[in-house]
Residue frames as a rotation matrix with the C-alpha (Angstrom) as fourth column:
UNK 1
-0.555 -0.629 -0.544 6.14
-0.248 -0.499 0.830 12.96
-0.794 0.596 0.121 -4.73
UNK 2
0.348 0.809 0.474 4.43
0.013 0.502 -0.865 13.20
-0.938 0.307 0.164 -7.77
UNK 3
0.406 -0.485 0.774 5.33
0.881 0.433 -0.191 12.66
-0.243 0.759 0.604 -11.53
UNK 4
0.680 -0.381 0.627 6.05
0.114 -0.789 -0.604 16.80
0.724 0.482 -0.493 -12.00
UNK 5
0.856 -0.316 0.410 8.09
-0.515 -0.451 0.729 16.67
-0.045 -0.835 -0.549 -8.74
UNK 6
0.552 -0.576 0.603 9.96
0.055 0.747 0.663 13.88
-0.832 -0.333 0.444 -9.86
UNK 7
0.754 0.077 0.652 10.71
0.633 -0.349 -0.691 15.06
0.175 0.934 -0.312 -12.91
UNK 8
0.796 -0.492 0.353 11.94
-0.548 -0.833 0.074 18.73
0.257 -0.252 -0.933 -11.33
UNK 9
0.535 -0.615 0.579 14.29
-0.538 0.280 0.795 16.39
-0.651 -0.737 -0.181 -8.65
UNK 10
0.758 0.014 0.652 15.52
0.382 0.801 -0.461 14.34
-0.528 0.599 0.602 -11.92
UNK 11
0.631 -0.466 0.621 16.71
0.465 -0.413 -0.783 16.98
0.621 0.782 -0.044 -13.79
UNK 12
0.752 -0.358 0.553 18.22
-0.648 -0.555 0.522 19.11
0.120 -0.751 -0.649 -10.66
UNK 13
0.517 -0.675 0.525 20.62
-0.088 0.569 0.818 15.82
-0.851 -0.469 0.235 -9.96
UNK 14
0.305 -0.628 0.716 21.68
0.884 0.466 0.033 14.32
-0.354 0.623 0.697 -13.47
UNK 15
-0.564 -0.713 -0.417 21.98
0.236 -0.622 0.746 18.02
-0.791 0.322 0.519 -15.13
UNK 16
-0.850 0.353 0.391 19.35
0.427 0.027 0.904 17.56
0.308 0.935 -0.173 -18.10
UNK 17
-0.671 0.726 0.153 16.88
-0.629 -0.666 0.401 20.26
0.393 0.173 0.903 -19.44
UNK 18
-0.502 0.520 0.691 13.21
-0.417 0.554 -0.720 19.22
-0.758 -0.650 -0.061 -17.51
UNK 19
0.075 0.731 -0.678 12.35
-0.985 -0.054 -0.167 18.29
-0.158 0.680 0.716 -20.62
UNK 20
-0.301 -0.664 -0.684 14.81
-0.715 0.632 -0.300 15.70
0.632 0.399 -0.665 -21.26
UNK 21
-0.978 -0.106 0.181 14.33
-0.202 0.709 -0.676 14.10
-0.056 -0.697 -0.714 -17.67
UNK 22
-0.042 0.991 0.124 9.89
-0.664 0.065 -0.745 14.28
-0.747 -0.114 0.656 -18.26
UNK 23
0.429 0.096 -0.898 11.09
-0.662 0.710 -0.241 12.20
0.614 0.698 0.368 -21.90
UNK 24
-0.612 -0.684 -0.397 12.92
-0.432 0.709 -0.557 9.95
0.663 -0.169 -0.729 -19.56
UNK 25
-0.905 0.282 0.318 10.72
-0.135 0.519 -0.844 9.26
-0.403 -0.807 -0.432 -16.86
UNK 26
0.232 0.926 -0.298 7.88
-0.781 -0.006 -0.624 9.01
-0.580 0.377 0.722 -19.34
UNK 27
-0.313 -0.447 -0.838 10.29
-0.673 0.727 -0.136 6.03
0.670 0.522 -0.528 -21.45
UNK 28
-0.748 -0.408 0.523 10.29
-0.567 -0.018 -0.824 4.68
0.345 -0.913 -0.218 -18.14
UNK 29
-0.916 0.399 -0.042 6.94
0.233 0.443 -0.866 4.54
-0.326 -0.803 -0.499 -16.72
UNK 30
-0.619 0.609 -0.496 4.34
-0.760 -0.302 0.576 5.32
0.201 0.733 0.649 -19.38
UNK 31
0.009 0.717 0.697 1.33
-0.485 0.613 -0.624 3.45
-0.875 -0.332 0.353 -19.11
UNK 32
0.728 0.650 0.218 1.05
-0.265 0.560 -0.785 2.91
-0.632 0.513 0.580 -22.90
UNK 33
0.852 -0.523 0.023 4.76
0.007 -0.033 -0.999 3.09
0.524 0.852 -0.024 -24.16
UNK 34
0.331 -0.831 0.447 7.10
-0.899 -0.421 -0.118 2.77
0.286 -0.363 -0.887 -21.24
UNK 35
-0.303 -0.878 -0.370 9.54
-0.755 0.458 -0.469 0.24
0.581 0.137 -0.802 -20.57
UNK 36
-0.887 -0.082 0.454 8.51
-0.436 0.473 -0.765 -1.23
-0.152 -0.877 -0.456 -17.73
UNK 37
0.199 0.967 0.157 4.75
-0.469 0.234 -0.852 -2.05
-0.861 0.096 0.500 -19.08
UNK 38
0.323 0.415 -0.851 5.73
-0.945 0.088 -0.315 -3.51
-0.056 0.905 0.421 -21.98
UNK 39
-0.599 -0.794 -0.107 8.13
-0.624 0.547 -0.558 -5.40
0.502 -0.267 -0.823 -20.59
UNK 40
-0.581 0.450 0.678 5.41
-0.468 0.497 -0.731 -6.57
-0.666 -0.742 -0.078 -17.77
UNK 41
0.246 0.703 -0.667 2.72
-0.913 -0.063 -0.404 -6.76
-0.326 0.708 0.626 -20.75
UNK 42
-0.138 -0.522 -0.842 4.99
-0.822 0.535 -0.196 -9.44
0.552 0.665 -0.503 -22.10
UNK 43
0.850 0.480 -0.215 4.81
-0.264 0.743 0.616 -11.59
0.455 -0.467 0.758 -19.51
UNK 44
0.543 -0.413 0.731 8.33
0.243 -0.756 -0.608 -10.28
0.804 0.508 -0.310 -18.09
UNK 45
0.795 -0.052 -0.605 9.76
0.521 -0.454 0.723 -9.42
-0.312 -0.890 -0.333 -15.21
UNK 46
0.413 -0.448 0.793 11.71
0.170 -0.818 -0.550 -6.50
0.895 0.362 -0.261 -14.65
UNK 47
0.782 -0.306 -0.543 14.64
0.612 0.211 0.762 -6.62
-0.118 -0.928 0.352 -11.78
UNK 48
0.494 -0.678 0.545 16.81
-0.319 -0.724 -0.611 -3.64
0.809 0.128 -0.574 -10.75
UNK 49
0.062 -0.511 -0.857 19.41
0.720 0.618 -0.316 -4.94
0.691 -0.597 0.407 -8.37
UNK 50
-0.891 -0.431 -0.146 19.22
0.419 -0.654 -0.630 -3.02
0.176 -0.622 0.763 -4.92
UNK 51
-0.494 0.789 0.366 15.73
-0.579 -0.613 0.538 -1.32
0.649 0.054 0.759 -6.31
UNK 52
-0.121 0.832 0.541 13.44
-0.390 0.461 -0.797 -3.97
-0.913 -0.308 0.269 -6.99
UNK 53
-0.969 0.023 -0.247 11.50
-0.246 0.064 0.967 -5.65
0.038 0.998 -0.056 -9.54
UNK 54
-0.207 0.846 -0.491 8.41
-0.917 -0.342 -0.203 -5.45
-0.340 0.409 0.847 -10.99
UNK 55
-0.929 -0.167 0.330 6.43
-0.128 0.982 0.137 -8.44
-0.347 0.085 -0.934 -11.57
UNK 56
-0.163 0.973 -0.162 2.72
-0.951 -0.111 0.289 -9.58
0.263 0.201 0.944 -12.70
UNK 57
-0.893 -0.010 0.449 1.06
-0.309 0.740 -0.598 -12.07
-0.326 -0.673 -0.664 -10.62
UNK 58
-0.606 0.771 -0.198 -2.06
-0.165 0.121 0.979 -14.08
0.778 0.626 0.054 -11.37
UNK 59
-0.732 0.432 0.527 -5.06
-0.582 0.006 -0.813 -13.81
-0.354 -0.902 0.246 -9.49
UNK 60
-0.808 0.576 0.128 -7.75
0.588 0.802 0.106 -17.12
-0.042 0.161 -0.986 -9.26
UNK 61
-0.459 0.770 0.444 -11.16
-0.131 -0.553 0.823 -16.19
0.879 0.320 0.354 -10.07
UNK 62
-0.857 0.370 -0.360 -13.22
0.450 0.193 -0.872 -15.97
-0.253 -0.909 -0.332 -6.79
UNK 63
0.396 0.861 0.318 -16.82
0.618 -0.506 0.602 -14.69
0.679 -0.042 -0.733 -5.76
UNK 64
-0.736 -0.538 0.412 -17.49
0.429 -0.841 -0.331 -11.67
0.524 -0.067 0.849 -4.50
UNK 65
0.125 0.923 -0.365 -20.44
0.920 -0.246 -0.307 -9.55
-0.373 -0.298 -0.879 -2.84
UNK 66
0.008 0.165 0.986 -21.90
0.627 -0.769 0.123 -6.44
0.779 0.617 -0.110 -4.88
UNK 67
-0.878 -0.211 -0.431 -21.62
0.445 -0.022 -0.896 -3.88
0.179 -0.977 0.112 -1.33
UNK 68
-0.704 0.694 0.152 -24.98
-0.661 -0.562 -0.497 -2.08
-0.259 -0.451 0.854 -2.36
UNK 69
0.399 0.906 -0.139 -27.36
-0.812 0.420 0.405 -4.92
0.426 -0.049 0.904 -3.29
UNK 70
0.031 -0.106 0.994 -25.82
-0.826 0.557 0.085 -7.65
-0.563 -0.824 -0.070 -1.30
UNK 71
0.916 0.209 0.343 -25.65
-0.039 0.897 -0.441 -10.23
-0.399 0.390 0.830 -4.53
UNK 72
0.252 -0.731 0.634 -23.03
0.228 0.681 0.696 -12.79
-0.940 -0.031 0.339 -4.65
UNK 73
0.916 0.055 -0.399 -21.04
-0.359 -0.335 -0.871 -11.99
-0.181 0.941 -0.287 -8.43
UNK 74
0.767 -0.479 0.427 -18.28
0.641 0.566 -0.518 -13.70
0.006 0.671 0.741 -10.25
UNK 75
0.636 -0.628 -0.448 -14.68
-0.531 -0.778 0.336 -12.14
-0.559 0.024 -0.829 -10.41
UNK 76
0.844 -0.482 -0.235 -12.88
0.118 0.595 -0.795 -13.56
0.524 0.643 0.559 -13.29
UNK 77
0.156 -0.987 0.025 -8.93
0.822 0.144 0.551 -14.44
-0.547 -0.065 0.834 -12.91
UNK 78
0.975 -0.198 0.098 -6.74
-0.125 -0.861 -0.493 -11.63
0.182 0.468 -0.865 -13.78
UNK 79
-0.006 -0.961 -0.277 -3.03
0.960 0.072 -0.272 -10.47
0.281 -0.267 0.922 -13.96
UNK 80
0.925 0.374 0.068 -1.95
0.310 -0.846 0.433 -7.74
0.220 -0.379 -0.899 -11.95
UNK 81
0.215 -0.928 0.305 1.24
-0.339 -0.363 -0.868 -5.64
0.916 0.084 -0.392 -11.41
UNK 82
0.937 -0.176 -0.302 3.47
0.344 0.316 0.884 -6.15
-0.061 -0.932 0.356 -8.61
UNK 83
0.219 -0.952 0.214 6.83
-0.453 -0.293 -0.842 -4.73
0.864 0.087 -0.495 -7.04
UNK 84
0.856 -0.123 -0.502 8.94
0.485 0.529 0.697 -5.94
0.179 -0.840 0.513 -4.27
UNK 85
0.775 -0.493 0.395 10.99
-0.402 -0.868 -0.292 -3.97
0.487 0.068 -0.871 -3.05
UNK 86
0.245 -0.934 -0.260 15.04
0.275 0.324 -0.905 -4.98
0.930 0.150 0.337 -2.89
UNK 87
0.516 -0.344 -0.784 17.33
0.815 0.479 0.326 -5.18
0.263 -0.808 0.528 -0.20
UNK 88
-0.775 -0.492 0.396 18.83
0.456 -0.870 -0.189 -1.93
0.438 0.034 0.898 -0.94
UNK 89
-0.588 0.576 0.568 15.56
-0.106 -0.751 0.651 -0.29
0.802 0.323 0.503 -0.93
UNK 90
0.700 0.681 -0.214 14.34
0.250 0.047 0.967 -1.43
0.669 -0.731 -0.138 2.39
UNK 91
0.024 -0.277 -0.961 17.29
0.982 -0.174 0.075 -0.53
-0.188 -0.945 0.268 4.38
UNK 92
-0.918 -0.032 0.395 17.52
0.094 -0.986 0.138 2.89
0.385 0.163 0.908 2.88
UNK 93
0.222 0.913 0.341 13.57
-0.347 -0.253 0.903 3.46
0.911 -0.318 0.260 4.30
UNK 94
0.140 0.145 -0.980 14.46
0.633 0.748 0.201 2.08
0.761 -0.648 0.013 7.51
């Protein structure tokens, strides 16, 4: 499913114009202005009971290997997103 499909399947359940549900799932899940990223940005977590929640984990700097010249190369430390996915949300996929 992508973001226009989810969008269509949004509006088709709650009732709201596809605009309304494309301003919602863009509140949502924007990269530069949606809830969930700013929230993570912050240093945050973000837990829906049943969903999941969204987290940011820290990764240790390590070496690395370049795959086309074979030299050895620094990876700084980083944060990085993360979800886990709730108890709800794994038996429903089962």
């Amino acid at each position: 499913m992508n973001k226009s499909e989810l969008v269509d399947a949004l509006a088709d359940r709650t009732g709201m114009t596809k605009a309304d549900a494309g301003r919602a799932v863009d509140a949502l899940f924007s990269v530069d202005q949606g809830v969930i990223a700013k929230t993570l940005k912050k240093g945050q977590k973000v837990q829906i009971t049943g969903f999941g929640s969204f987290e940011t984990r820290k990764r240790k700097a390590r070496t690395g290997r370049n795959p086309r010249t074979g030299a050895t190369i620094k990876i700084p430390a980083t944060r990085a997103p993360s979800f886990r996915g709730g108890k709800g949300l794994k038996d429903a996929v089962k």
